[in-house]
C-alpha atoms as an extended CHARMM CRD file, in Angstrom:
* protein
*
        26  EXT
         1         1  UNK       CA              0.0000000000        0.0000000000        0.0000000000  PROA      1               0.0000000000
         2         2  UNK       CA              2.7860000000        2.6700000000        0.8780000000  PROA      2               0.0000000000
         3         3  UNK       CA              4.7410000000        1.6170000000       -2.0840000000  PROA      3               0.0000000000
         4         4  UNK       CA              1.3760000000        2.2960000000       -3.9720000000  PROA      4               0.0000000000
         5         5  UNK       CA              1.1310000000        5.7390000000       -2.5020000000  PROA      5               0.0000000000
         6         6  UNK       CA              4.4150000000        7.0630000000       -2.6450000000  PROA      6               0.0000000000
         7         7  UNK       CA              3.9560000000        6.0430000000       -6.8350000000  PROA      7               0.0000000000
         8         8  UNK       CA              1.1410000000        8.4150000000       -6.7360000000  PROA      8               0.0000000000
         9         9  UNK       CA              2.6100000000       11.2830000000       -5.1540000000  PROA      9               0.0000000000
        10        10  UNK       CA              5.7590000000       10.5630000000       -7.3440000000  PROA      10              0.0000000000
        11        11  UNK       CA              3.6890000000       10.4110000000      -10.4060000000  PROA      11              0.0000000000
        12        12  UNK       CA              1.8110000000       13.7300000000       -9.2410000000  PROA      12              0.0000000000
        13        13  UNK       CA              4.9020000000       15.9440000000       -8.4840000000  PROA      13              0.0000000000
        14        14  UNK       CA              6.1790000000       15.0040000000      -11.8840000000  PROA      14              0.0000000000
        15        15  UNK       CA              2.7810000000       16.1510000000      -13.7700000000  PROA      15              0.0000000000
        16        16  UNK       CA              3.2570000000       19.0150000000      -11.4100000000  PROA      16              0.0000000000
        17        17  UNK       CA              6.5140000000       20.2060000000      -12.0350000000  PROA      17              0.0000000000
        18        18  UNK       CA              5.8510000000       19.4240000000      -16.3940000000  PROA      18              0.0000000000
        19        19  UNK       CA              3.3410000000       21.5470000000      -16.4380000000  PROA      19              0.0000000000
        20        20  UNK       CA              5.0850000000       24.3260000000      -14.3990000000  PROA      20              0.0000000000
        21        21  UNK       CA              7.4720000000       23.4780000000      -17.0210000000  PROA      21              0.0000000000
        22        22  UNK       CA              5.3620000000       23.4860000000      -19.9830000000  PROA      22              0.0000000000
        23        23  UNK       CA              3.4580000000       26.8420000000      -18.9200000000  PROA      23              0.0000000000
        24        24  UNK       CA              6.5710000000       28.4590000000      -18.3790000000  PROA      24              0.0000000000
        25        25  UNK       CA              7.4300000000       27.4360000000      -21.6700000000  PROA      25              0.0000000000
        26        26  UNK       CA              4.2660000000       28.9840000000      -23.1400000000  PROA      26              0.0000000000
């Protein structure tokens, strides 16, 4: 379950920080 979770939040600071990226970008 942890292991699950801490996927997530991985997964979600990464689509995070690309679309900081992206809109800075833009």
């Amino acid at each position: 379950m942890l292991s699950i979770l801490h996927r997530l939040s991985l997964k979600l600071k990464d689509a995070e920080e690309e679309g900081k990226s992206s809109l800075d970008l833009e």
